[in-house]
C-alpha positions in Angstrom: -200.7 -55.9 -33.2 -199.8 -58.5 -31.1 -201.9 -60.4 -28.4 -201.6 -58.5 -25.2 -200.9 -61.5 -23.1 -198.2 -62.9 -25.2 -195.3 -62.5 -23.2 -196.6 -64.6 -20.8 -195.9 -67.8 -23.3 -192.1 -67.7 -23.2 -192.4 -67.5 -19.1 -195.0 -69.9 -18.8 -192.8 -72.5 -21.0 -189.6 -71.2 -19.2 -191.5 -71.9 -15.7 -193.0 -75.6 -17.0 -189.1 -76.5 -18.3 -187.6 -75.3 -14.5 -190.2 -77.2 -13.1 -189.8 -80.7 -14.7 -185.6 -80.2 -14.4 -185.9 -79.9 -10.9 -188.4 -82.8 -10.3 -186.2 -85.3 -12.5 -183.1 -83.5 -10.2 -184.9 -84.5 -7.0 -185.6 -88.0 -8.2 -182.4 -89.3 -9.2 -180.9 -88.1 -6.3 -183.3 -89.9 -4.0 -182.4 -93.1 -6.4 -179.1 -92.5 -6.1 -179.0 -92.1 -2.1 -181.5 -95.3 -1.9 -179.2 -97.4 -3.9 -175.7 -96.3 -2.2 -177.4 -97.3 0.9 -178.8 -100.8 0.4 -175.9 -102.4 -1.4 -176.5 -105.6 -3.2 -179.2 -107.9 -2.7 -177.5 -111.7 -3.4 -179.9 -113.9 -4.7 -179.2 -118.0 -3.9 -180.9 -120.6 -6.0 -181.7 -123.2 -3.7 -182.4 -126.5 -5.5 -185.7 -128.7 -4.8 -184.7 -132.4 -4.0 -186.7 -133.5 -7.1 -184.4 -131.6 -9.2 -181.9 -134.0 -11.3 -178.0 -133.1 -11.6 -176.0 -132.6 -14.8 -175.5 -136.0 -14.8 -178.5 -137.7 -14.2 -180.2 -134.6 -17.0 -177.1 -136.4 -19.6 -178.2 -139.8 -19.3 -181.7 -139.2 -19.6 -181.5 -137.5 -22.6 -178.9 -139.5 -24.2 -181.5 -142.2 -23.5 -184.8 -140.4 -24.5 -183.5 -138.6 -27.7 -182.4 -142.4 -29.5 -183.6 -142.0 -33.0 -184.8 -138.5 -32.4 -184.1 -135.4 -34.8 -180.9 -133.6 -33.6 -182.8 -130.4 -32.4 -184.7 -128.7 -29.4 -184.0 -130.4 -26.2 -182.1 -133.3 -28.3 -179.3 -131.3 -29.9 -176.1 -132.7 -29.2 -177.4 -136.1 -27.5 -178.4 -138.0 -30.3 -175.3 -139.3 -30.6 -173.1 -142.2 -28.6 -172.6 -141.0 -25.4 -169.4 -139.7 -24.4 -167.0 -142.1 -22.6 -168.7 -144.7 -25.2 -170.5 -146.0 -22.1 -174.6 -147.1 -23.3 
């Protein structure tokens, strides 16, 4: 004999899955309307005066990694420089 509430497990489960379909419904929607609506967001890296250019990183390394194991921060400027300038 079966329980006498057991047809209330199918509806309960069918009434839990209806539920969580139409919350993640209403949520992507909202994401989706809050995203067409700001656009992009265009982020600009401004430098610090401290920082060095390409150039002035170059030469410091080619001059700080002399002698040094061609790896880490050193690869490639063991070596003579390029332009055979020293």
């Amino acid at each position: 004999m079966p329980h006498p509430k057991a047809h209330l497990a199918p509806r309960l489960c069918a009434t839990v899955t209806a539920a969580l379909l139409l919350t993640l419904t209403l949520s992507t929607d909202g994401l989706a309307a809050r995203k067409g609506h700001g656009g992009k967001v265009k982020i600009q890296n401004i430098r610090s005066s401290s920082d060095e250019s390409g150039a002035e990183r170059d030469r410091r390394l080619y001059r700080e990694c002399q002698g040094r194991p061609n790896s880490g921060a050193c690869a490639g400027y063991t070596q003579k420089p390029p332009g055979g300038r020293r």
